[in-house]
C-alpha positions as CSV (number, residue, x, y, z in Angstrom):
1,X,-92.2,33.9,-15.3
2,X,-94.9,32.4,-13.2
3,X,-97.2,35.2,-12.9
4,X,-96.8,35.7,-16.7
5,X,-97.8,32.1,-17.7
6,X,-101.0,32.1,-15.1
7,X,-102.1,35.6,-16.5
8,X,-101.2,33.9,-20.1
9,X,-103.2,30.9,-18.8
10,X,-106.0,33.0,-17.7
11,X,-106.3,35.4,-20.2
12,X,-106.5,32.6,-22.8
13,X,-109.2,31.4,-21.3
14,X,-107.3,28.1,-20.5
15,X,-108.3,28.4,-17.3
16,X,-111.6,30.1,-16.4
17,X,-113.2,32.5,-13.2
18,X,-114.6,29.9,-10.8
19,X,-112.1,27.0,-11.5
20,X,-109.2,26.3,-9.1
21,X,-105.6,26.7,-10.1
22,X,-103.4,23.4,-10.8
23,X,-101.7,22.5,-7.3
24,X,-97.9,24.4,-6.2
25,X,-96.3,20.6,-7.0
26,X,-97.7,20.8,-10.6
27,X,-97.3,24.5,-11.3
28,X,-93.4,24.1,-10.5
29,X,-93.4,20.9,-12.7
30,X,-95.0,22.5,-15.6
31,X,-92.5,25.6,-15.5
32,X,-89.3,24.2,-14.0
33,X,-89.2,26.0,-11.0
34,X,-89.4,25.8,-7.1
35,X,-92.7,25.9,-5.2
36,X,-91.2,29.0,-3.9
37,X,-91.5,30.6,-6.7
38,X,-94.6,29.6,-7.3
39,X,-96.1,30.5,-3.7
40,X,-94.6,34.3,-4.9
41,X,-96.8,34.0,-8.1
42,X,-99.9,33.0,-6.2
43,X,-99.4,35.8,-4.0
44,X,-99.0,38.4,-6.9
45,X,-101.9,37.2,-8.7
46,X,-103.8,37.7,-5.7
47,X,-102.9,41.1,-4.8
48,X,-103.8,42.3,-8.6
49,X,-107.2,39.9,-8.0
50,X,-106.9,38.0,-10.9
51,X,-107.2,34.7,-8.2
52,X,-109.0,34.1,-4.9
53,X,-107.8,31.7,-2.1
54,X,-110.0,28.9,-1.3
55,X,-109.9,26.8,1.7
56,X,-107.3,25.3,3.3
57,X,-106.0,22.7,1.3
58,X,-107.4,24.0,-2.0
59,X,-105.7,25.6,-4.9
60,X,-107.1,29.3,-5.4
61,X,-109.4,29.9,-8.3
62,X,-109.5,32.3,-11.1
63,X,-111.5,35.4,-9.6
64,X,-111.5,37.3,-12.9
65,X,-110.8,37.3,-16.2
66,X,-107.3,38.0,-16.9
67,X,-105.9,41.8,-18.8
68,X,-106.9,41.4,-22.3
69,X,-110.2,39.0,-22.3
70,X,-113.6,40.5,-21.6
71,X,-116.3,38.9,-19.4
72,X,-118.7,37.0,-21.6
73,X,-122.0,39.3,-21.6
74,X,-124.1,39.5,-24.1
75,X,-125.5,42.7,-23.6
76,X,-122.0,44.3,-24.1
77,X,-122.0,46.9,-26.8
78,X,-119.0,46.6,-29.1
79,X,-116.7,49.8,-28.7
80,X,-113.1,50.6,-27.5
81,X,-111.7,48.6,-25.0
82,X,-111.0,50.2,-21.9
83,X,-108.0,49.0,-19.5
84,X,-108.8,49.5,-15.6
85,X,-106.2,51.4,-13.6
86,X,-103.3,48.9,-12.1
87,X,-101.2,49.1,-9.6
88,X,-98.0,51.1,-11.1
89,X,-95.3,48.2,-9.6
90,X,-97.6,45.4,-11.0
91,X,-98.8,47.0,-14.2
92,X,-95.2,48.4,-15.6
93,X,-93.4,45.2,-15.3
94,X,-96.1,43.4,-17.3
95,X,-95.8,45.5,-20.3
96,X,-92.4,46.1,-20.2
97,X,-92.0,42.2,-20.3
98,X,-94.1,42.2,-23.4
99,X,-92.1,44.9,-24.9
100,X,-88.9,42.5,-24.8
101,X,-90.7,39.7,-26.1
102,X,-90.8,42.1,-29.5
103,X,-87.7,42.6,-31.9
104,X,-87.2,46.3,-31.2
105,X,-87.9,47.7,-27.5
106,X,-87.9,51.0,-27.0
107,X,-88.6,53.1,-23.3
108,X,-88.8,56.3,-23.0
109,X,-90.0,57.4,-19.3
110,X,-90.8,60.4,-17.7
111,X,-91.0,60.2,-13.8
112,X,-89.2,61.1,-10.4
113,X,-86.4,59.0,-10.1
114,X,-86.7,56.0,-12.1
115,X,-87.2,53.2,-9.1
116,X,-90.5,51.7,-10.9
117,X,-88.7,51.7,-14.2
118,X,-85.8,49.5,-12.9
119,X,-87.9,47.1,-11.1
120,X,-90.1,46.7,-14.1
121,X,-86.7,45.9,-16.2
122,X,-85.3,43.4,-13.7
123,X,-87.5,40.7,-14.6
124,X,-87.1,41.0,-18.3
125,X,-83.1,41.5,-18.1
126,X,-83.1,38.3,-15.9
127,X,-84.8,36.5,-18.9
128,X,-82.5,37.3,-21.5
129,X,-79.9,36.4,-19.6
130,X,-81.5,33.0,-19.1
131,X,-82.7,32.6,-22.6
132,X,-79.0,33.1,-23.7
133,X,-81.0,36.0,-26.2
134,X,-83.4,38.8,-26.7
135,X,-84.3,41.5,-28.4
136,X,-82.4,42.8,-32.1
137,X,-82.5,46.6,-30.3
138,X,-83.1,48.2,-27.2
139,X,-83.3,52.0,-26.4
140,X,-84.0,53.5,-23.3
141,X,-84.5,57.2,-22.4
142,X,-85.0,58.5,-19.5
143,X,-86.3,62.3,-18.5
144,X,-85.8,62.9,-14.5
145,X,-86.2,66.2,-12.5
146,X,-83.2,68.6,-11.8
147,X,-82.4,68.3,-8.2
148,X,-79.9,71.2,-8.4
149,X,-82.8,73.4,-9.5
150,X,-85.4,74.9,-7.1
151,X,-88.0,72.1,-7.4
152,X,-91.5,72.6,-5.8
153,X,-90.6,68.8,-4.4
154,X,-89.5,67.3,-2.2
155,X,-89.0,70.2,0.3
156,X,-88.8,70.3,4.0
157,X,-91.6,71.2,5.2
158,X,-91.8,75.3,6.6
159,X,-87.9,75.5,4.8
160,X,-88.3,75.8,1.2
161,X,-84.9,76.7,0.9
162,X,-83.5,73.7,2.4
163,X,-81.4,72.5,0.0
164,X,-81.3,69.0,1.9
165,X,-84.3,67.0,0.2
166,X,-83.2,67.5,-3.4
167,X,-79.4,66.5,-2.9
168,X,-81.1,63.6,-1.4
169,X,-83.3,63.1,-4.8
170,X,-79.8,63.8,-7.1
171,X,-77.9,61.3,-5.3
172,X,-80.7,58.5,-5.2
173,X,-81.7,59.5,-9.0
174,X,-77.8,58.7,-9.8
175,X,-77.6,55.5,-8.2
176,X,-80.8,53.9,-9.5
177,X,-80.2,55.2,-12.9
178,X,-76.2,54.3,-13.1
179,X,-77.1,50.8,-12.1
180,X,-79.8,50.4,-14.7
181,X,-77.5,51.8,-17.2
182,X,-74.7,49.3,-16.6
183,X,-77.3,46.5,-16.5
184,X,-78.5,47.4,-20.1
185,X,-75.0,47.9,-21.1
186,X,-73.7,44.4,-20.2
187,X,-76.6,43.0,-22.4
188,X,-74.6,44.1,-25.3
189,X,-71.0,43.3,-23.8
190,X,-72.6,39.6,-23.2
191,X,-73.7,39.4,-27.0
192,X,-77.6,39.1,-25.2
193,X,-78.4,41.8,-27.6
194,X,-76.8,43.8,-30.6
195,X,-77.7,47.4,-29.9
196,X,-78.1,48.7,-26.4
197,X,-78.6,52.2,-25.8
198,X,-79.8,54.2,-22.8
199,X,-79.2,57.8,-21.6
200,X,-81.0,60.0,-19.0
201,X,-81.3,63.2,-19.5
202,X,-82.8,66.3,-16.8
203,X,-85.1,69.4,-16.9
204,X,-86.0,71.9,-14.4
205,X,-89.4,70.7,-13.8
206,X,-91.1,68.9,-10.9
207,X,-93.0,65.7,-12.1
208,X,-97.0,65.6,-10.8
209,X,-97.2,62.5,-13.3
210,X,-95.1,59.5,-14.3
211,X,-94.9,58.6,-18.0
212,X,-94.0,55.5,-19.7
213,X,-94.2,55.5,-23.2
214,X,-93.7,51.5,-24.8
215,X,-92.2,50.6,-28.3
216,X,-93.8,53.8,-29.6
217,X,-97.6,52.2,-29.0
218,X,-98.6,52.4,-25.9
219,X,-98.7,54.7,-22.5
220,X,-98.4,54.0,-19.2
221,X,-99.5,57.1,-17.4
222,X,-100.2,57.9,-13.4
223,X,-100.5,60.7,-10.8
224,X,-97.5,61.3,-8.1
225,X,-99.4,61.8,-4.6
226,X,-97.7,64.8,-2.3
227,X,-97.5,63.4,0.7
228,X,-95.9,64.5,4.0
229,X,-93.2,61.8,5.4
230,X,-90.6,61.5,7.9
231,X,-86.9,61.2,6.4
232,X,-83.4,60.9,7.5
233,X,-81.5,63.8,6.8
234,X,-77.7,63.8,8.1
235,X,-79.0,61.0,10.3
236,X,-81.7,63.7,11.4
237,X,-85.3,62.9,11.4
238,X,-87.2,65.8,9.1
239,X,-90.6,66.1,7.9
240,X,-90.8,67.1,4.1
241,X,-93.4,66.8,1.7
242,X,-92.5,64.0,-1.4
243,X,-94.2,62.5,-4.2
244,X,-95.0,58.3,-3.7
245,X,-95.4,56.8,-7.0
246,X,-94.6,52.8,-6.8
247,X,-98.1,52.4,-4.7
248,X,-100.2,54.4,-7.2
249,X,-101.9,53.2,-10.2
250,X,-101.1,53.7,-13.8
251,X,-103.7,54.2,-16.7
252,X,-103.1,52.2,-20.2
253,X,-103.3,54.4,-23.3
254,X,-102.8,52.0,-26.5
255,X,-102.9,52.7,-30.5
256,X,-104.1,49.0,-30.8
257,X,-107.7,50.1,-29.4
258,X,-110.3,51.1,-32.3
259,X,-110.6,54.5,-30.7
260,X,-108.8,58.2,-32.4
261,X,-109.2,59.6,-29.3
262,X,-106.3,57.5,-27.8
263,X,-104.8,56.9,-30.7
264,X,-104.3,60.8,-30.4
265,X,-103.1,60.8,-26.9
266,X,-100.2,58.2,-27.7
267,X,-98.8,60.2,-30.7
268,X,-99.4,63.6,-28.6
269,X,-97.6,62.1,-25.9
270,X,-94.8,60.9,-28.0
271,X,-94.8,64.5,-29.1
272,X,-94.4,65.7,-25.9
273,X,-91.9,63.8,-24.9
274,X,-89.5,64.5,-27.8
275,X,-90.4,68.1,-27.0
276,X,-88.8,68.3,-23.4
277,X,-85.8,65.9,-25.0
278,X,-84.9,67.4,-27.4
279,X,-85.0,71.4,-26.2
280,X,-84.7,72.0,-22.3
281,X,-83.6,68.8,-20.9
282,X,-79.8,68.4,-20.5
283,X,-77.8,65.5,-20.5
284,X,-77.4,63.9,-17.0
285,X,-73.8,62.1,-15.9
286,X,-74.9,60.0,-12.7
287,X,-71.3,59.8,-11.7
């Protein structure tokens, strides 16, 4: 809620690149919350670079403008606006968080296993439970791989047919995906909001790219790195190769910009998306 209201603050142009932040004690005064909180904002804000610290003693200042407000220049030539890559952790959170502060949400995702799609829901789902409210409709559908199919990844590394790796991936895809549901779920058994529905479903495909496609308008779209790790197998240390997603960036793709291009690839990605849904993928039971 902090981070939210500096970016809003920023953005805005309320507060502009070169001036320093108000001070922790007035932050948590102005939005009702600990300095803790506020120290975690700071921090965030930093990491994305919207703020730099000053010296000791002094409030940060705003390093850059915030998502959403171009640097003054007058040489700029009108066009499309373009959205720099964010970190994927960061970046899906924020949008998602706008997406609830609509009348209708609606999520469909594409990825490994669904970790940066809960984390980006946590923070919204704690609001409405706050506000005592949200959203008329929310709709969630999720697409994850088949880990009882012969996936390219994760695999040990030299033993493709170790099995090992992808009942690993199932049983992680289960958990994180049977908790979000039953979060959702209780909006609707808590009155928060009147029609909740969310449902994975699985296809026989190993995902090089993660896919979030928001209230029909917007992509969020980012590369998986393969990467060779050390995991735990049977309380045995193994070296497989596995895709990292939460550390990578994430591309916005939005039918707001004045550009057909993108426009394109939104509706072709909805397209797509249906596609898999609605013809390979099966429907998955996390229990």
């Amino acid at each position: 809620m902090v981070a939210d209201g500096l970016r809003a603050l920023i953005s805005g142009g309320e507060l502009r690149v070169g001036e320093h932040l108000p001070t922790q004690a007035q932050l948590s005064e102005r939005f009702s919350v600990p300095r803790g909180a506020v120290r975690g904002a700071v921090e965030l804000l930093e990491r994305e670079g919207l703020i730099r610290r000053a010296q000791q003693g002094t409030p940060p200042t705003v390093a850059r403008p915030g998502p959403g407000r171009a640097v003054e220049d007058r040489r700029e030539v009108p066009g499309p606006r373009r959205h720099s890559p964010r970190p994927a952790g960061v970046f899906l959170g924020e949008r998602v968080a706008q997406c609830f502060r609509q009348d209708e949400v609606t999520i469909d995702a594409y990825c490994l296993n669904g970790e940066t799609l809960a984390a980006a829901l946590a923070g919204p789902l704690v609001t409405v439970q706050a506000e005592g409210a949200g959203p008329r409709r929310v709709a969630v559908r999720i697409l994850l791989p088949d880990a009882e199919a012969p996936l390219a990844l994760p695999q040990v590394i030299g033993d493709l047919g170790n099995v090992r790796p992808r009942e690993r991936l199932r049983i992680t895809s289960n958990h994180i995906y049977g908790s979000l549901r039953h979060s959702l779920r209780m909006l609707k058994v808590r009155d928060l909001v009147p029609d909740v529905t969310v449902e994975a479903r699985k296809v026989s495909i190993t995902p090089t790219q993660k896919v979030y496609i928001l209230n029909g308008r917007e992509v969020l779209a980012g590369h998986y790195q393969v990467t060779e790790r050390t995991v735990d197998l049977d309380r045995n240390p193994i070296e497989i190769y596995d895709m990292l997603g939460v550390e990578g960036m994430l591309f916005r793709h939005t039918v707001v910009d004045d550009d057909q291009v993108t426009r394109s690839y939104v509706e072709q990605t909805q397209q797509w998306f249906d596609s898999l849904w609605n013809t390979i993928a099966r429907p998955m039971d996390p229990n």
